[in-house]
C-alpha positions, 0 to 999 in steps of 0.5 A: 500500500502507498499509505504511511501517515504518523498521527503526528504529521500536520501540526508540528512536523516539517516535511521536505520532499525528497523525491530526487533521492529516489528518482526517477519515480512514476508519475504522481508518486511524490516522497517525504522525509521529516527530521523534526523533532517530537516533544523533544526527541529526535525523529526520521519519518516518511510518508508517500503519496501516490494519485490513484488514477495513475493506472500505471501504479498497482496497489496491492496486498500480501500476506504470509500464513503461518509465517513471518515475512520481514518487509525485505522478503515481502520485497523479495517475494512480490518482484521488488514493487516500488514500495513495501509498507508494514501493515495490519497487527500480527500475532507473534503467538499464531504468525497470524494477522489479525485484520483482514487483508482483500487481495485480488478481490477476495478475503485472504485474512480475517478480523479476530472479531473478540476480546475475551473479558478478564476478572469479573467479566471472564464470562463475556465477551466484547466483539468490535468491527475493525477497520480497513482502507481499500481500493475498488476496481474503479480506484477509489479509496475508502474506509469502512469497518468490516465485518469478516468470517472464512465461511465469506469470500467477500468482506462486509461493511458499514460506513460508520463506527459501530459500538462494539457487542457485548454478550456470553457468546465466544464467536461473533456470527454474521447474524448478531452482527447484521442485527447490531448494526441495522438500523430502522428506516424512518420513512417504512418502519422497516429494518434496513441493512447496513452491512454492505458486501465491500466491493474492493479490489485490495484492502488492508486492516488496522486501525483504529480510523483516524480520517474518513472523507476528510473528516477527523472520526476517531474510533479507538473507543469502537474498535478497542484496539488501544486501552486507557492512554495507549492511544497517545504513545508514540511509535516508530511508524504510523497506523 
């Protein structure tokens, strides 16, 4: 994917375009390096920006099963593309990702949909929809929250952050998914669905959403993928 945005980009940080260091690029390929500092400390950053209606630039995905690849052997492995960039969590426990990855169109990993409950709640379960950024056929871009299953060859979304489900359950299944994100239709009375097969060509999970269509729209709370003040650490690379 040509997405690399740290969450700290726009306020305080300086970036320099460096495309003659990797000169020659393609058409609407532009490269950015910052070396401002963060709260003090000393930082290097990247970030690409690629214009998806260049239809010479492919935007793709991979994925390893049972394995880990570093970014160098994902290089290595897809015939040396332009750029390689680290997304989606991973399981070292597994070698699992864990969101969902659309390649060629079809599902080739999934979201982990449950968070068991410690202590007291041992006995519930917590199931939030997690995010992802894809790519259609027609080389538009767009943000949704997924639901996904193995049984599925396509990925299911909504268009806005759902609030998790909570209940005794340990898997979540597509029906209780469809139920907790319908919504009634104020005009019929009727309920109207709001899971939609997601028509992408490439994807990659992550999360939680920072910006959709321009807007800011933080779902950390929706997704829990980060607890109490982990949200604000700072990493080596963006989400």
């Amino acid at each position: 994917m040509l997405f690399l945005h740290a969450p700290f980009c726009w306020a305080q940080v300086q970036w320099i375009n460096v495309d003659s260091v990797y000169a020659p690029l393609p058409m609407g390929v532009q490269v950015f390096k910052s070396t401002s500092t963060i709260n003090g400390r000393p930082s290097v950053a990247y970030y690409v920006s690629a214009n998806l209606k260049n239809r010479a630039l492919i935007f793709d995905a991979d994925t390893s099963s049972k394995r880990r690849l570093t970014p160098q052997q994902f290089f290595d492995k897809n015939k040396q593309p332009l750029l390689v960039v680290n997304t989606t969590f991973f399981s070292f426990a597994t070698n699992q990702n864990l969101n969902a990855v659309v390649k060629n169109g079809q599902l080739v990993s999934y979201n982990v949909h449950t968070i068991a409950g410690r202590g007291k709640d041992t006995l519930t379960y917590r199931h939030p929809l997690g995010s992802a950024i894809g790519i259609s056929k027609k080389r538009k871009a767009d943000v949704a929250w997924l639901f996904t299953d193995s049984a599925q060859r396509k990925a299911w979304a909504i268009q806005w952050a759902n609030g998790f489900i909570r209940d005794s359950i340990p898997a979540l299944d597509f029906n209780t998914a469809v139920l907790n994100t319908s919504i009634i239709n104020g005009h019929q009375g009727e309920i109207a669905l709001s899971l939609k097969k997601w028509k992408v060509k490439t994807a990659v999970g992550g999360g939680p959403v920072l910006v959709q269509n321009g807007i800011v729209q933080i779902s950390n709370n929706e997704e829990l993928k980060f607890a109490g003040k982990a949200m604000d650490d700072k990493h080596p690379r963006g989400p």
